[in-house]
N, C-alpha and C positions, 0 to 999 in steps of 0.2 A: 819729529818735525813733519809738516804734512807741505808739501810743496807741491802749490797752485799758482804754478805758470808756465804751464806749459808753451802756451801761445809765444813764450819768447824764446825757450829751449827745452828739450825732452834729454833724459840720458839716453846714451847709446844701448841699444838694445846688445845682450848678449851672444844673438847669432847673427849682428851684424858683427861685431869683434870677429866674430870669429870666422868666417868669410871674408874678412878684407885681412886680417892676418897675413895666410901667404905673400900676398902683394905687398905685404913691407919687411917681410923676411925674404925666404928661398926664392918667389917670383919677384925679382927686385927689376924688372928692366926696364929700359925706355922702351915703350910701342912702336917709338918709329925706328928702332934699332933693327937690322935684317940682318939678325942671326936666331938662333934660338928662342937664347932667355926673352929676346925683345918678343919672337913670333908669341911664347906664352904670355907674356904682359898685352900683347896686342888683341889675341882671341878674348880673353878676359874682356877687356875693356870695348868690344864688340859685344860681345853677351849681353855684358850690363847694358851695354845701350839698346839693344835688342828687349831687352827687358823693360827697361822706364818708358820705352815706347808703347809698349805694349797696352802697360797698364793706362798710359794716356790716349789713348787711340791714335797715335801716329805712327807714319813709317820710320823704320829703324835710323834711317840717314838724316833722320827730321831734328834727332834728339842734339842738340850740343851743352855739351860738360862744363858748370861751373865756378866760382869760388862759391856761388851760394844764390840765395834770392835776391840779395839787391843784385847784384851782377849781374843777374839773369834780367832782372827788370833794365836795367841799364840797356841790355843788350835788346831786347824786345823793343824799346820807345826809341833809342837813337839808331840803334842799326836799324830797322824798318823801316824810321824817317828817311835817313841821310840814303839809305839804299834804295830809295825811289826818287822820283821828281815833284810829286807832291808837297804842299809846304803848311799844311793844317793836319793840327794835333786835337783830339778830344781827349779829355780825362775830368773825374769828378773829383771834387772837393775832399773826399774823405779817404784818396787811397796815401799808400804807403808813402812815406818821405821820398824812395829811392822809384817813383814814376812823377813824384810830384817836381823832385828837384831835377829830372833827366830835362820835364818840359820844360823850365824853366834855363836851362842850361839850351836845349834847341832854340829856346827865344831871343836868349842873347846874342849868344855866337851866331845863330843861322840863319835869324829874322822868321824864324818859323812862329807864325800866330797857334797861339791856345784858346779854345773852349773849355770852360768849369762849366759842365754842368752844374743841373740843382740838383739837391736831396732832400725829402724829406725829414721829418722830425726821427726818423728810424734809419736814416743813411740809404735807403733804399732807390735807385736810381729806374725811370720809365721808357720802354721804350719808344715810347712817345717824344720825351726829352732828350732821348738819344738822334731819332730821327730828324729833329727839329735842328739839331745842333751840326749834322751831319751837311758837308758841301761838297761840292763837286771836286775840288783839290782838297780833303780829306784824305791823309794818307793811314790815319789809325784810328782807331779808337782803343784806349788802353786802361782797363779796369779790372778791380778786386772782385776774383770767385766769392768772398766770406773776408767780413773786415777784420783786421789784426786786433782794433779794440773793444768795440761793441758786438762783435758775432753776427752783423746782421749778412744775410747770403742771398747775392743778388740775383736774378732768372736771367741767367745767363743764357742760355740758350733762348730766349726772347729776343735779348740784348745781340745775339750773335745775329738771328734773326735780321730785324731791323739794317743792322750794320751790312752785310751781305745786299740786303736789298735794293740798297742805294750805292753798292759797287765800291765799300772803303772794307779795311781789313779792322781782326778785332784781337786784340792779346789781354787775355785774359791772365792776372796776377792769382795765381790756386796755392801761393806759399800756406796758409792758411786752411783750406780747405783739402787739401792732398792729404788722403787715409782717413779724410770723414766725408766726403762728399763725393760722387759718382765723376769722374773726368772723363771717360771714353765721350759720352756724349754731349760736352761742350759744344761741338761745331767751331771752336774757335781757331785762328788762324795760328798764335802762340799762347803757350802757356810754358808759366814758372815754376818752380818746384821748387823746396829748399831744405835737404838731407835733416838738419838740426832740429825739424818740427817731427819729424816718422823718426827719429832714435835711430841716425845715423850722425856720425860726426860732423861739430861746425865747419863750417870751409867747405861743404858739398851741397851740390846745386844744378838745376839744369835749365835749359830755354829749349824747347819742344816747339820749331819752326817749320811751316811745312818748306819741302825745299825749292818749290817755284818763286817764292818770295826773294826778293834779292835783301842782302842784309849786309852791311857796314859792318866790319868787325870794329870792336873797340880795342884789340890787341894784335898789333904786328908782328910778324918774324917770319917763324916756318912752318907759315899754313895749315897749321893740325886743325883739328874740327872742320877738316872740308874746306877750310880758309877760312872761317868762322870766328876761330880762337885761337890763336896761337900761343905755343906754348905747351910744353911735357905735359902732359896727362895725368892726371893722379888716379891710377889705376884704383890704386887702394879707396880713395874717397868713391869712385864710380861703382867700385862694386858694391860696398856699402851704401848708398844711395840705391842701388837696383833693390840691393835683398832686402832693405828698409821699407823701402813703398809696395812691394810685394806683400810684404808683411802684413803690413797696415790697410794693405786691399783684401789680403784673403779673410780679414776678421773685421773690417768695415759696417757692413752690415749690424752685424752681432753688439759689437763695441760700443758703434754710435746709438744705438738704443740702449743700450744696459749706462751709457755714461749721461745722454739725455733726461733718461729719467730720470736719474741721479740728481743733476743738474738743475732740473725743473722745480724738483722737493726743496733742491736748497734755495732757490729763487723765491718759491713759493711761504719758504720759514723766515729769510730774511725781511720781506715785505712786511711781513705780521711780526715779527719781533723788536724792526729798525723804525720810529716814526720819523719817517721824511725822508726815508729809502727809496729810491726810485728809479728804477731797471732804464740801462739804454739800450738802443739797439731795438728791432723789429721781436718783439715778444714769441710770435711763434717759425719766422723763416729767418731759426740761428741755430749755428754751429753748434752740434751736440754737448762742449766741452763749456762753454762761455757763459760766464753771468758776469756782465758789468751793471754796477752801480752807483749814482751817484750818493753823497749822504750829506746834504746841504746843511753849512751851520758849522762843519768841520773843515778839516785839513786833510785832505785825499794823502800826503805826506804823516802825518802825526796819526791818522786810523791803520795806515803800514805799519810805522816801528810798533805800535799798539799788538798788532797781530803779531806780530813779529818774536814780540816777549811768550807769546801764547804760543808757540809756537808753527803759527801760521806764516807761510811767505806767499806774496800775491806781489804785485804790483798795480801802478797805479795809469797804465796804457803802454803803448809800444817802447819796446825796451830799445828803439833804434834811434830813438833820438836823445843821443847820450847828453846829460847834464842840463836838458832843458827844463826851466819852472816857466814855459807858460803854458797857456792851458792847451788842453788836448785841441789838433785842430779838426779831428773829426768830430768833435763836440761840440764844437762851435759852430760849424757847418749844418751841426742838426739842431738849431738854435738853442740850443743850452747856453745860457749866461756865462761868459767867462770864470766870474766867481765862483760859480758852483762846477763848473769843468773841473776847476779845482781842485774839486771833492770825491772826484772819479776814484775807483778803487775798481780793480778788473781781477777774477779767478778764471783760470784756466785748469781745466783738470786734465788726467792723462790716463792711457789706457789703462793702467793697472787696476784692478777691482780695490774696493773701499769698503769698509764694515756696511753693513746698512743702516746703520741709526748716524754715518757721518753726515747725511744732510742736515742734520738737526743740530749734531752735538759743532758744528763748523760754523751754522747759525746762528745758537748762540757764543758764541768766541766772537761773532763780530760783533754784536750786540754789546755786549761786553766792552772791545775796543770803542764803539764810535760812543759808548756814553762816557769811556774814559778819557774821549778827548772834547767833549761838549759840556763838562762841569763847567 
C-alpha cells in the first residue's frame, strides 16, 4: 500500500514514541502537582514549550498547548476577538472549516462583522486585498500559511506586512506548513501548529501567541497555560509535539526538496497521461508534498475506491469535514464549477523517501483509475 495523505495524518515518528514514553509511564504526574513526580512532569512540559517556541520564533511564555489545530485555530479567532474591544474579523474564503466556522460563530453570538476576502483562481490572497479589507476596528486578520487542499502558500510575511501597517493583528493558520516551510520569520502575531501533520500523535497541537495580546480563553478552571487553557496538561502529547517539529526542522530544508521534486515528476506525468487533468492550486508557490487535481468527466469519490483497489490511498480534500459530498469550498472559491470540484482527488506525500521511478509508476495507477471510472 502506498499512503498519500499525509496532509490529513502522518504516523507517529519512532523517536517521538519514544520521548513521550516516560511521560505515560515512570513520569506520570500532574505539572501542577508540588511535589516531585509533578516537579518532573512540570520541567518537561517547560522544555517542550521552550522548544516549539523555538522553532517558531516566539518567546517560550508565547507557546499554549493544545488538543490540536482546530483548537488552536478556535483559540487564535475567538480568544483574540473577544479579548480585545474591536468587533471586525478578516478571513478568506478558502481557510480551514475550524477559522471559517469560529467567524461565523463570532457573528452570531457577538454581532462581530466578517470580511471574505477574494482569491484568485490559485487561492492565492494580495496584500493589497488584504489592506483594502482592513478597518480601523479590525481586530484580526486570520489566515492559512499553505492550504490543506490545494498546497497553494501564501506570502505571509507580505500579508503580515500590510496587517501591521494599518495597526490590526495577524494569525496565521501553519497546521499545514509546519516542517515544510520556514516559521521563524512569519512576523505573525499567532500561529497554529498541529502534532498529527510532523508524526507526532492526534490530539497534540499548539497556539503560539505573543503575550501582550490579551486572549479569551475557550476553557475554564484552573488557569493552566498562564490562564490560557485550562485544564491538566498532557505532558506526554507536548513533548511529542516538541521532538516532532524539531524533527521536521532540522531535515526541512533537505526533505522539502528531495519530496518537491518528487512531487513535481508526478504532476508533471499525470498532466501528460490524464486528458482533462488539471492541477489546482498555484503551480509553483506550493507545499513541497501537494499535487491536487481535478479529473473532470468523473467522480472525485469513484477515482478513490479506483486507487484504492491499486493500492493507492489519497483522498479527495480535507479530511475535517467528516461526511460531507458537497463540493470542495476552496474550490469553489477559486472558481472551479461545483461539478467538477467534485472530481477533486488531493495526494499528499510524506517524508519517507520513495523508489525513484514512483512518480511514474503512481502516474500511471491513476491513469488507470480515472479511465476506469469514465468508460
Amino acid at each position: 500500500m502506498l499512503y498519500l495523505d499525509h496532509a490529513a495524518t502522518s504516523p507517529v515518528r519512532p523517536e517521538v514514541l519514544e520521548a513521550m514514553s516516560p511521560y505515560l509511564t515512570a513520569a506520570f504526574g500532574n505539572p501542577s502537582s508540588h511535589h516531585t513526580v509533578g516537579e518532573v512532569a512540570a520541567n518537561a512540559l517547560h522544555d517542550a514549550r521552550a522548544r516549539v517556541a523555538a522553532v517558531l520564533g516566539m518567546r517560550t511564555g508565547d507557546v499554549v498547548f493544545t488538543s490540536g489545530g482546530t483548537e488552536a485555530n478556535n483559540l487564535a479567532v475567538k480568544g483574540i476577538v473577544l479579548g480585545g474591544t474591536r468587533r471586525h474579523l478578516v478571513v478568506s474564503p478558502v481557510e480551514h472549516e475550524s477559522i471559517l466556522e469560529s467567524a461565523g460563530y463570532l457573528h452570531r453570538l457577538h454581532g462581530v462583522e466578517v470580511t471574505v476576502l477574494d482569491v484568485d483562481e490559485a487561492g492565492r490572497i494580495t496584500p493589497e486585498a488584504l489592506t483594502a479589507a482592513v478597518r480601523p476596528d479590525t481586530a484580526l486578520v486570520s489566515l492559512g500559511h499553505a492550504n490543506n487542499e490545494i498546497g497553494t502558500v501564501q506570502d505571509a510575511a507580505a500579508l503580515a506586512d500590510a496587517a501591521h501597517s494599518l495597526g490590526t493583528l495577524l494569525h496565521v493558520d501553519a497546521v499545514q506548513s509546519a516542517g515544510w516551510l520556514a516559521l521563524s520569520g512569519l512576523e505573525a502575531d499567532a500561529v497554529s501548529i498541529a502534532g498529527h501533520k510532523l508524526g507526532a500523535p492526534k490530539g497534540t497541537g499548539a497556539l503560539a501567541v505573543r503575550g501582550r495580546i490579551p486572549l479569551e480563553p475557550l476553557l475554564h478552571g484552573g488557569g493552566q497555560e498562564r490562564g490560557r487553557r485550562s485544564g491538566t496538561e498532557n505532558v506526554a502529547g507536548a513533548v511529542a509535539l516538541a521532538t516532532a517539529l524539531e524533527l521536521a526542522e532540522r531535515e526541512r530544508e533537505t526533505t522539502a526538496t528531495r519530496v518537491g521534486d518528487l512531487t513535481r515528476r508526478f504532476i508533471g506525468d499525470v498532466l501528460r497521461l490524464v486528458p482533462g487533468a488539471a492541477l489546482t492550486g498555484d503551480p509553483m508557490r506550493r507545499l513541497p508534498g501537494t499535487a491536487s487535481f481535478t479529473f473532470a468527466g468523473t467522480s472525485g469519490e469513484a477515482v478513490l475506491l479506483e486507487l484504492e483497489r491499486r493500492g493507492v490511498i489519497s483522498s479527495s480534500g480535507s479530511a475535517c469535514a467528516a461526511g460531507s459530498d458537497e463540493p470542495s469550498h476552496v474550490l469553489v472559491a477559486c472558481g472551479i464549477p461545483p461539478e467538477v470540484a467534485q472530481t477533486s482527488v488531493r495526494f499528499t506525500f510524506g517524508r519517507d523517501p520513495l523508489p525513484d521511478d514512483a512518480p511514474e509508476r503512481l502516474a500511471a495507477l491513476v491513469a488507470d483509475a480515472v479511465h476506469a471510472v469514465s468508460r
